[in-house]
N, C-alpha and C positions, 0 to 999 in steps of 0.2 A: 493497538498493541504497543509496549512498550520498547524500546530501543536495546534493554535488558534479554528481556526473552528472543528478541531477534534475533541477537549475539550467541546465543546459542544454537540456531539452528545452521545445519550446512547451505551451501553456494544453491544447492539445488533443491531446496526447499524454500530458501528464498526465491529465488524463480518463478517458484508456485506461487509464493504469498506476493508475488509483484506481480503476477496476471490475473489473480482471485480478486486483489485490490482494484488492476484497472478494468475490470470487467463490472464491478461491481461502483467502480465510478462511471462506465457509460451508460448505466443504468439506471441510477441516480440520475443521472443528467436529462436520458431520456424522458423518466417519469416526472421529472423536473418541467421540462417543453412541455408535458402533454396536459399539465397543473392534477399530475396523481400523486405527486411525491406530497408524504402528511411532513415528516422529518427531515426539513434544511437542514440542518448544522451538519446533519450525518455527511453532508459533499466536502464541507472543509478539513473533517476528519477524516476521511477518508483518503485524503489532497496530502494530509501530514501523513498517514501511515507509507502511503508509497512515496515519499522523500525520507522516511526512516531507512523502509528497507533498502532503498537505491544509495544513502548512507553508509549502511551495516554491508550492503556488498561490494561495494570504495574500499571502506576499510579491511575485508576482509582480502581483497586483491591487492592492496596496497602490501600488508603484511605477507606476501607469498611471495612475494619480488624478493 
């Protein structure tokens, strides 16, 4: 996901999309150990998406202060 479309959602949909992402990174990781995972790169992106959203909800707490 882009950093854009982030920005548009609210505090509690980011939420979702930061437990959807690391749910779907310990999954990755798992199928990773078990040598079923076909698509590596998907961990890395996956690594950026949840430092986006943990980004976009800094900045969105920052600006409510």
């Amino acid at each position: 996901m882009k950093a854009k479309e982030l920005r548009n959602l609210s505090e509690g949909e980011l939420q979702k999309k930061l437990s959807e992402f690391r749910k779907e990174l310990f999954n990755l990781r798992f199928q990773h150990a078990t040598s079923q995972l076909e698509n590596v790169k998907r961990i890395p992106q996956v690594k950026r998406d949840i430092a986006r959203v943990l980004t976009v909800l800094r900045e969105k707490r920052m600006e409510s202060r």
